[in-house]
C-alpha positions as CSV (number, residue, x, y, z in Angstrom):
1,X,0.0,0.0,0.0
2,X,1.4,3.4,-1.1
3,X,1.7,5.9,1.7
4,X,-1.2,8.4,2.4
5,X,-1.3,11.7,0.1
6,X,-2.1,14.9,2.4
7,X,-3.2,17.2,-0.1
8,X,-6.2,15.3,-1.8
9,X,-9.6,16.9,-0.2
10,X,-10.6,13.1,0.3
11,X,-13.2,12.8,3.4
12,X,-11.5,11.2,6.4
13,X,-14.0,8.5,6.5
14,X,-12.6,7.0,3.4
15,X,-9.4,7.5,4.1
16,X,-10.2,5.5,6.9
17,X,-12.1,2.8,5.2
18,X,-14.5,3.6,7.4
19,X,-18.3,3.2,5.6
20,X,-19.7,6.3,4.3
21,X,-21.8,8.7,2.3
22,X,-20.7,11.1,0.5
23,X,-23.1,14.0,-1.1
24,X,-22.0,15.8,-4.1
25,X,-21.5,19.4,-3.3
26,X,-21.0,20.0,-6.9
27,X,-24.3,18.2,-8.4
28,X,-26.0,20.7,-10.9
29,X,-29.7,21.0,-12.8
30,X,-29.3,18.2,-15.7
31,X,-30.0,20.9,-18.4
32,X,-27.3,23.2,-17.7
33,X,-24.5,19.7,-17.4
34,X,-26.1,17.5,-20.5
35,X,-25.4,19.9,-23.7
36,X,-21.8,20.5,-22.3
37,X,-20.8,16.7,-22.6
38,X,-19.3,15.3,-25.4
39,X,-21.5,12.7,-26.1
40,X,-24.9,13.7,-26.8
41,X,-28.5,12.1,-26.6
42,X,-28.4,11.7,-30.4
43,X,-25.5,9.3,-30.2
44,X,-27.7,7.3,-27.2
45,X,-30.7,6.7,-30.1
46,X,-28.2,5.7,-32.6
47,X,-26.7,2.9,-29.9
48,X,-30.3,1.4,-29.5
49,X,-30.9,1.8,-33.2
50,X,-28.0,-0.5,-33.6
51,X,-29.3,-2.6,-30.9
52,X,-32.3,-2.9,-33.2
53,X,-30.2,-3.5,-36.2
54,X,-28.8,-6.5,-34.4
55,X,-31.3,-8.2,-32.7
56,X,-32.5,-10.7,-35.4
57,X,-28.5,-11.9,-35.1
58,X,-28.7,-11.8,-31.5
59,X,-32.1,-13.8,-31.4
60,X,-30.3,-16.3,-33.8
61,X,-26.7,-17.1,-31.9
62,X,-28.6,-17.0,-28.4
63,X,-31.6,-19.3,-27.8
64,X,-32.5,-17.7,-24.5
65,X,-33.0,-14.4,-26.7
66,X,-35.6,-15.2,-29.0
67,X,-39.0,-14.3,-26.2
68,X,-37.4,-10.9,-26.7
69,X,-37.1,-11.1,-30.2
70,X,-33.0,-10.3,-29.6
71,X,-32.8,-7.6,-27.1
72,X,-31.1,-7.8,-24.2
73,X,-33.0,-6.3,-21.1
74,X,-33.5,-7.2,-17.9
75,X,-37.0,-7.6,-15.7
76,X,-37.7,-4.8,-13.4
77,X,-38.8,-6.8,-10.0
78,X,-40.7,-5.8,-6.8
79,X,-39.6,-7.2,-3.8
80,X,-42.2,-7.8,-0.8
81,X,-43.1,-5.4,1.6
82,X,-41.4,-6.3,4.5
83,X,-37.8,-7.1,2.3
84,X,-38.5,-3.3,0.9
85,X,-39.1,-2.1,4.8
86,X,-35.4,-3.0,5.6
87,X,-34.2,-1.8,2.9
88,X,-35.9,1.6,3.0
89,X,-36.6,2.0,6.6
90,X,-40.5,1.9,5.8
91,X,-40.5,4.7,3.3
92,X,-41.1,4.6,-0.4
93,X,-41.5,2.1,-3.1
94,X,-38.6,-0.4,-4.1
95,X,-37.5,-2.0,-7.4
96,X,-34.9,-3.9,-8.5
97,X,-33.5,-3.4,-12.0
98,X,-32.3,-6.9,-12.4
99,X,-29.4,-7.0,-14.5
100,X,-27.8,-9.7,-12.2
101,X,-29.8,-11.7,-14.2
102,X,-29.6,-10.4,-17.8
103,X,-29.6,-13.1,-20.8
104,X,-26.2,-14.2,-22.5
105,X,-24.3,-13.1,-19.5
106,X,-25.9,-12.5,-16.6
107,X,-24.0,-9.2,-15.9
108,X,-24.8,-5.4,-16.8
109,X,-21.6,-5.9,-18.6
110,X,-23.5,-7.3,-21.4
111,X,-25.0,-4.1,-22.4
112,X,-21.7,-2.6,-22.8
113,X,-19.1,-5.3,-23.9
114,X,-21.5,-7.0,-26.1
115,X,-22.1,-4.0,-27.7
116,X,-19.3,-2.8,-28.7
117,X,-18.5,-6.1,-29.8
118,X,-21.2,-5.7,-32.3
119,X,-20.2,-2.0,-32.9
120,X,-16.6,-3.9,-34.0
121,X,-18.0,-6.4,-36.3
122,X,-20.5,-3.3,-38.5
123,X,-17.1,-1.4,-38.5
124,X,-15.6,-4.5,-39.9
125,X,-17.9,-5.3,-41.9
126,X,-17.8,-1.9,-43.5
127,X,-15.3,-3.3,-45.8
128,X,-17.0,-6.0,-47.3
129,X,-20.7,-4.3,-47.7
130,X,-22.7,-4.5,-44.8
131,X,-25.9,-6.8,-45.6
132,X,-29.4,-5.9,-45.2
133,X,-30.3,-8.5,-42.6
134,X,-27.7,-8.6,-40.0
135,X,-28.5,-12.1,-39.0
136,X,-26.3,-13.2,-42.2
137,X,-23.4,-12.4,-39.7
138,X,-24.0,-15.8,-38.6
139,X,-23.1,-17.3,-41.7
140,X,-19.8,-19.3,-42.3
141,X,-18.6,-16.4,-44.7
142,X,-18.7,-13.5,-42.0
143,X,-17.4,-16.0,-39.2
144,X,-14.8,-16.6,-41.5
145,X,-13.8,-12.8,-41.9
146,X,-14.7,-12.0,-38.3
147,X,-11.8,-14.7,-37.4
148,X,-8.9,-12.8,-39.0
149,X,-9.6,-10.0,-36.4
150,X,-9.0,-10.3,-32.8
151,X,-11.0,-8.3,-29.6
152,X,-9.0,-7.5,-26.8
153,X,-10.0,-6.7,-23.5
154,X,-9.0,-6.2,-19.8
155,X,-11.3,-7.0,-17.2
156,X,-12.2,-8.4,-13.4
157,X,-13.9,-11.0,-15.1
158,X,-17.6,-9.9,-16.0
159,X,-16.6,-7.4,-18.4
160,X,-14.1,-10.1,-20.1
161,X,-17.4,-12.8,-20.2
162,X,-19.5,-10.5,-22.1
163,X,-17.0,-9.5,-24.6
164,X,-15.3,-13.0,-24.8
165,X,-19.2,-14.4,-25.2
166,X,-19.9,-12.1,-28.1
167,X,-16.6,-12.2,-30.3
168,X,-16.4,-16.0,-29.8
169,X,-20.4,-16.3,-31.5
170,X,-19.2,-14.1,-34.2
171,X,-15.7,-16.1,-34.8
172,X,-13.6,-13.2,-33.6
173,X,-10.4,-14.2,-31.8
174,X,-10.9,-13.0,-28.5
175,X,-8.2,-12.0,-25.7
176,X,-9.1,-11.2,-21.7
177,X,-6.4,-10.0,-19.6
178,X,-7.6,-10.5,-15.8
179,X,-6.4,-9.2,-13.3
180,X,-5.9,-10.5,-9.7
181,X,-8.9,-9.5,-8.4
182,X,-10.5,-12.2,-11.0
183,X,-12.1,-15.2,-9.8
184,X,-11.0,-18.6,-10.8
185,X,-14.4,-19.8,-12.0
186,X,-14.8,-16.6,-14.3
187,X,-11.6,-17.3,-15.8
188,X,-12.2,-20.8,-16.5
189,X,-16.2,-19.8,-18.6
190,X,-14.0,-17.8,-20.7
191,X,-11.2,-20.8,-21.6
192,X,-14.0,-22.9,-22.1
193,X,-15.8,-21.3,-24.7
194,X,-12.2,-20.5,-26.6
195,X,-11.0,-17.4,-25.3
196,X,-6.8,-16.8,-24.8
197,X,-7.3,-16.0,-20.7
198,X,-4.0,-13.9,-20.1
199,X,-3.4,-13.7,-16.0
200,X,-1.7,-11.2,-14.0
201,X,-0.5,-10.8,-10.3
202,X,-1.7,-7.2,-10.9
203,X,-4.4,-5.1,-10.0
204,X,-7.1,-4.2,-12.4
205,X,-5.3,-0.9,-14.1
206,X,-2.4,-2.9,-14.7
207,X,-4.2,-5.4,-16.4
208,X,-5.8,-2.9,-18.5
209,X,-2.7,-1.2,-19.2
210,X,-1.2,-4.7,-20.3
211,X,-4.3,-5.6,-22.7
212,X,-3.9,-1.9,-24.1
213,X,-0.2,-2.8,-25.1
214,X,-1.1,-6.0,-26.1
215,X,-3.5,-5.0,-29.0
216,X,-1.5,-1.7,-30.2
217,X,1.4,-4.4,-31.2
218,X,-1.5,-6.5,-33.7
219,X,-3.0,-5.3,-36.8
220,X,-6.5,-6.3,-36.8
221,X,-7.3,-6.3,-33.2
222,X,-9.8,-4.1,-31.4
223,X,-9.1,-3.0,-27.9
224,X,-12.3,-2.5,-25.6
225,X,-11.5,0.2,-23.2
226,X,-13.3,0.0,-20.2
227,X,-11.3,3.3,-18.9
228,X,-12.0,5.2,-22.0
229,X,-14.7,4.2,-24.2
230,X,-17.7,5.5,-25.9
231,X,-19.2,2.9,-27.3
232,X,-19.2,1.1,-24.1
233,X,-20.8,3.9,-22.6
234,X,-23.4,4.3,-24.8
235,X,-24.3,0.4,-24.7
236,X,-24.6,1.1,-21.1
237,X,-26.8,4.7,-21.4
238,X,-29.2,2.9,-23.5
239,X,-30.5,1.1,-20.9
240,X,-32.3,4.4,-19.6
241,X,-34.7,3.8,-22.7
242,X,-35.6,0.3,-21.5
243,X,-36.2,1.2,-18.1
244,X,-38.8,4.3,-18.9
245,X,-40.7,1.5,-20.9
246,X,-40.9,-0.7,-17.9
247,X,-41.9,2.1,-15.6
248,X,-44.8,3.4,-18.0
249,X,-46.3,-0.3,-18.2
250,X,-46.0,-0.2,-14.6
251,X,-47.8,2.7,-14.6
252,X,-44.8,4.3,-12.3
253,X,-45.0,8.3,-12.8
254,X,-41.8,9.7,-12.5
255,X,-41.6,13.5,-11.4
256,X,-40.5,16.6,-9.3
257,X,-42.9,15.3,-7.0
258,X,-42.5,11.1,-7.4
259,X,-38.6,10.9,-8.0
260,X,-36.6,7.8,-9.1
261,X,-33.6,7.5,-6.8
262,X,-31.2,4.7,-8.3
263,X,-28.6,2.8,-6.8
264,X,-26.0,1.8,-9.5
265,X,-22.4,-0.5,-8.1
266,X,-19.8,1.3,-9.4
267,X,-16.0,-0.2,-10.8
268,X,-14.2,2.0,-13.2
269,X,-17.2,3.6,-13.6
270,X,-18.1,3.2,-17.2
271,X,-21.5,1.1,-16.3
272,X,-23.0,3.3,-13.8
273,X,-22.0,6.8,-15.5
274,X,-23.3,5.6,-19.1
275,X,-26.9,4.4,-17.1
276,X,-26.6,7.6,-15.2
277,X,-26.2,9.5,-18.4
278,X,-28.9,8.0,-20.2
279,X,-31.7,8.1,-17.2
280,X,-30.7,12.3,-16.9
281,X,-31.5,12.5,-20.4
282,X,-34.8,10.4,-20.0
283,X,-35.7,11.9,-16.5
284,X,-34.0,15.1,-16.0
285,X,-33.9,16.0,-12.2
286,X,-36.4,13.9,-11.3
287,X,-33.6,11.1,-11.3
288,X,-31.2,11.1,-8.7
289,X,-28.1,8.7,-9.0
290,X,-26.5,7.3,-6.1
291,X,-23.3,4.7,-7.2
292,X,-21.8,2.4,-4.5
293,X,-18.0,1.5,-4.2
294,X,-16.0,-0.9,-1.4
295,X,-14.6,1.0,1.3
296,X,-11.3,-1.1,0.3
297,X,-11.8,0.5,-3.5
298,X,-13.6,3.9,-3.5
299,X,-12.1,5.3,-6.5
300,X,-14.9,7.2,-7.8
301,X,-15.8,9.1,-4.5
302,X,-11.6,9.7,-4.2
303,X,-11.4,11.0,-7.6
304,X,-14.5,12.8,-7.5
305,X,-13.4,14.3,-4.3
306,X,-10.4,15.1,-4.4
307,X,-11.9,17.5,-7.3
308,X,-8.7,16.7,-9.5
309,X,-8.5,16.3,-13.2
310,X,-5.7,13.7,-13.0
311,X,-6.1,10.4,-11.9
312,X,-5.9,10.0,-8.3
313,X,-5.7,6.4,-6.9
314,X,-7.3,5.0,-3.8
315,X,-3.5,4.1,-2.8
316,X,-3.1,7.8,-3.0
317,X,-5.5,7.8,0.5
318,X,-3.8,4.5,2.1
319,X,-6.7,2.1,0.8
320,X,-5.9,-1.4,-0.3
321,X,-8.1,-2.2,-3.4
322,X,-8.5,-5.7,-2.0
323,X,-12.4,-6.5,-1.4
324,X,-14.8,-9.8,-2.0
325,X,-16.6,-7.1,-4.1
326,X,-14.2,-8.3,-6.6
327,X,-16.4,-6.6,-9.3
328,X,-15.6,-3.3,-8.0
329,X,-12.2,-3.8,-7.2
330,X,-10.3,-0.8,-9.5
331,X,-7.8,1.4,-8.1
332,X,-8.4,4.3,-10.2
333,X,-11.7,6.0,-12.0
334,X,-12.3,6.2,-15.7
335,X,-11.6,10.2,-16.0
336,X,-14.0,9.7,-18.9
337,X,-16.9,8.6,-17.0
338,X,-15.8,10.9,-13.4
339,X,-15.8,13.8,-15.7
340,X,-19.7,13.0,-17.0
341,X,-20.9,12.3,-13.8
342,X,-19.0,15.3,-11.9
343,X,-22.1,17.2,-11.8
344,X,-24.8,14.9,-12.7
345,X,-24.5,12.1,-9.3
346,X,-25.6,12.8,-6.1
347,X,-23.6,11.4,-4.0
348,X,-21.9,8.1,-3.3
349,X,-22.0,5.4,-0.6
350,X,-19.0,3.0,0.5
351,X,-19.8,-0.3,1.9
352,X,-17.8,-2.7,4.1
353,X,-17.3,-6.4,2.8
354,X,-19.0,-8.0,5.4
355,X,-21.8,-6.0,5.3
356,X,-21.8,-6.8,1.3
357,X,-21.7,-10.7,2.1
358,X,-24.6,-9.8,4.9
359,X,-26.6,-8.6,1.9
360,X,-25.6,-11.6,-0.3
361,X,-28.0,-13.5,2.2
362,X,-30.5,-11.5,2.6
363,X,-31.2,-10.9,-1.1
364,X,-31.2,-14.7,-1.4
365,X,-33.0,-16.0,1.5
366,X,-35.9,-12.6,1.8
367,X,-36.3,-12.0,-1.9
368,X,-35.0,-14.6,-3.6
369,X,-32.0,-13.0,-5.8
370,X,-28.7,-14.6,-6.4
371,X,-26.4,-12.0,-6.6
372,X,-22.7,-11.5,-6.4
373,X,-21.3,-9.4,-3.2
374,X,-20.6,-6.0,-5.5
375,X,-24.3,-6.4,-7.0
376,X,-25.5,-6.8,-3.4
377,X,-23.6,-3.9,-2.1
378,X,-26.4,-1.6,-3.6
379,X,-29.1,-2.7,-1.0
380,X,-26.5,-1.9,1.7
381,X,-26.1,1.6,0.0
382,X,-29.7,1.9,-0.2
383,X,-30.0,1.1,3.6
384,X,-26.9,4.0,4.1
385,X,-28.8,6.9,2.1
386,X,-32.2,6.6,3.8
387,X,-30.8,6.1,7.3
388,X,-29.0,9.5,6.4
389,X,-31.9,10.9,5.5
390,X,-31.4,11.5,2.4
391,X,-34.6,9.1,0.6
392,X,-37.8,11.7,1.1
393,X,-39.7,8.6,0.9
394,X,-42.0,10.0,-1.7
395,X,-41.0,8.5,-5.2
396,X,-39.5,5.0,-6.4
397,X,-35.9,3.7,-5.1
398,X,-34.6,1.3,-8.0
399,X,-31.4,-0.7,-6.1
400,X,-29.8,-1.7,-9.7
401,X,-28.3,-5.0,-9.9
402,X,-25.3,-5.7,-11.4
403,X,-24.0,-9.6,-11.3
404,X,-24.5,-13.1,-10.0
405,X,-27.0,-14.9,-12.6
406,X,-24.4,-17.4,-13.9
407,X,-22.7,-17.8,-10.3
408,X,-21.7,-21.7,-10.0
409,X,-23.4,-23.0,-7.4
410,X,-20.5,-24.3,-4.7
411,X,-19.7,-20.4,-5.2
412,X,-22.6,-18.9,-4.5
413,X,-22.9,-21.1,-1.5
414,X,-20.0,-20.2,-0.1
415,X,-20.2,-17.1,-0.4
416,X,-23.8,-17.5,2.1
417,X,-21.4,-18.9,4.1
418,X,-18.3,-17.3,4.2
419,X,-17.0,-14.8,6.0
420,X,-15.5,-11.9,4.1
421,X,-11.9,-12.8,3.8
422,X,-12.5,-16.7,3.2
423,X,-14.6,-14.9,-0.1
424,X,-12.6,-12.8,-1.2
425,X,-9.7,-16.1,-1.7
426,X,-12.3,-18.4,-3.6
């Protein structure tokens, strides 16, 4: 662990590790932020019109896609009453967006790594004349083309499934660099369905870094940059679009007056600040976005914090970046996605591993979701905000769910039983 910086205008609490919530002095009125970024709402509707250009391919490679005629969405889920009590400390209405469980991957990461996979293969398909029906990409002659190219990618291990699933049905070559934070288990899916599994001792960024130098040496080979990339932001902001649907056939208003307050687990931060950037532009202020980080790896609350435009580390404040929440585990923010969400989240919320792990088994055995620890860490954030008074209690709380649908099952039952550092080995 590097030594403590002095300067950085980090709260003491996590400095400390100790839990805490952070509210963002410098949140500002969604119309005033949103025409000053560079990606605009234009380029969200043309990342679901390629979702829509793809779907007949997607409903063709993926069985468990064709209900949805190929989109890739997950079920927004009511809890019971009395599971939504202890969450909210009796006050409002709770939902889970349950992306722990979306198809193909079971991870959010498939709305931005299996994206931009299929952003990759229309760019290379440019060159050959891109066909009318994009389910021909199935076809023998595309797989064949798609092979001489190779996606490259650095991950934790969800990030690396969804864009090691997607290249491998499309006959790309595909490369995951994992770092040590990564799970056994999630780096044996990927070898099984053909992906080159590169391993490092390393944390996340150096993993990254690695996977970065590994592709600029290749022609033909896309790198997916979690730290840096639109495209996976965009795949990620689109799911804003879904989520209205689902509220207006719930018949969920969402206003001044009824507010949706959103708990999104946050990594590098390219998930939460793409879904945070989308729901602004759906919602305006009547969204509030609260993202949720270990207290071992709060690297979005100590960038945002430290109110620095060059990367500042949780290292830099004495923290370890070691956490069961292994999801979350990253040293250092995406700049990209701090600066977006500078002055669009309100606040964020630091949670301990054990209480993570608590929250493990009381998704499972009160309302029935298997999620992993970082996924569960946003019903202990939601727990954190109310208790701090900070939930008015008069709209919708939407706890957004992030990983755990493909957990194997000695996992998952270890980690019900396991105390936080016995979880974070397995």
């Amino acid at each position: 662990m590097n030594d403590p910086k002095p300067a950085l205008g980090v709260p003491d609490a996590v400095r400390a590790g100790v839990p805490t919530v952070w509210r963002n002095p410098h949140v500002r009125p969604a119309a005033e932020v949103l025409p000053t970024l560079p990606l605009q709402w234009s380029d969200v509707q043309a990342a679901q019109a390629r979702w829509r250009r793809f779907a007949p391919l997607l409903s063709k490679l993926f069985p468990e896609l064709r209900s949805s005629g190929g989109l890739i969405d997950s079920a927004l889920l009511e809890p019971k009453e009395s599971f939504a009590r202890s969450v909210l400390g009796g006050q409002g209405r709770l939902l889970v967006k349950a992306d722990h469980d979306l198809p193909v991957t079971g991870c959010i990461k498939a709305r931005g790594g299996v994206y931009e996979v299929l952003w990759y293969a229309e760019r290379v398909a440019e060159g050959f004349g891109v066909p009318d029906d994009f389910a021909a990409f199935a076809d023998p002659a595309w797989r064949e083309r798609f092979a001489r190219h190779t996606v490259v990618v650095g991950s934790t291990g969800n990030l690396g499934f969804s864009v090691g699933v997607m290249a491998r049905a499309l006959g790309f070559a595909a490369e995951v660099h994992m770092s040590s934070d990564a799970k056994a288990w999630k780096k044996d899916r990927l070898r099984r369905i053909g992906v080159n599994v590169v391993e490092h001792e390393a944390d996340y960024t150096a993993a990254v870094a690695a996977a970065r130098s590994s592709a600029a040496t290749r022609p033909q080979c896309h790198f997916v940059d979690d730290e840096t990339s639109e495209q996976l932001f965009l795949g990620y902001a689109t799911a804003a679009i879904d989520l209205r649907v689902q509220l207006e056939a719930a018949g969920i208003a969402v206003d001044a007056g009824r507010p949706l307050l959103v708990y999104l687990p946050c990594g590098v931060g390219g998930a939460p600040g793409g879904i945070t950037f989308g729901l602004k532009h759906v919602f305006g202020d009547a969204v509030r976005c609260v993202f949720v980080e270990p207290v071992e790896s709060p690297c979005m609350v100590v960038q945002l914090a430290s109110e620095s435009r060059e990367s500042v580390s949780v290292y830099d404040v004495g923290r370890s970046n070691q956490t069961v929440q292994d999801g979350l585990a990253v040293a250092s923010a995406s700049l990209f996605a701090a600066d977006v969400v500078r002055h669009l989240i309100d606040g964020v919320v630091t949670v301990s591993d054990a209480t993570s792990l608590e929250w493990v088994r009381r998704a499972w055995f009160d309302a029935g979701l298997e999620l992993e620890p970082s996924a569960a860490s946003a019903f202990a954030a939601a727990v954190s905000w109310s208790r701090a008074g900070l939930n008015a209690g008069k709209g919708t709380d939407i706890v957004w769910t992030t990983g755990g649908g493909l957990l194997p099952d000695d996992v998952f039952q270890q980690l019900l039983n396991d105390s936080p550092a016995s979880a974070t080995r397995s």
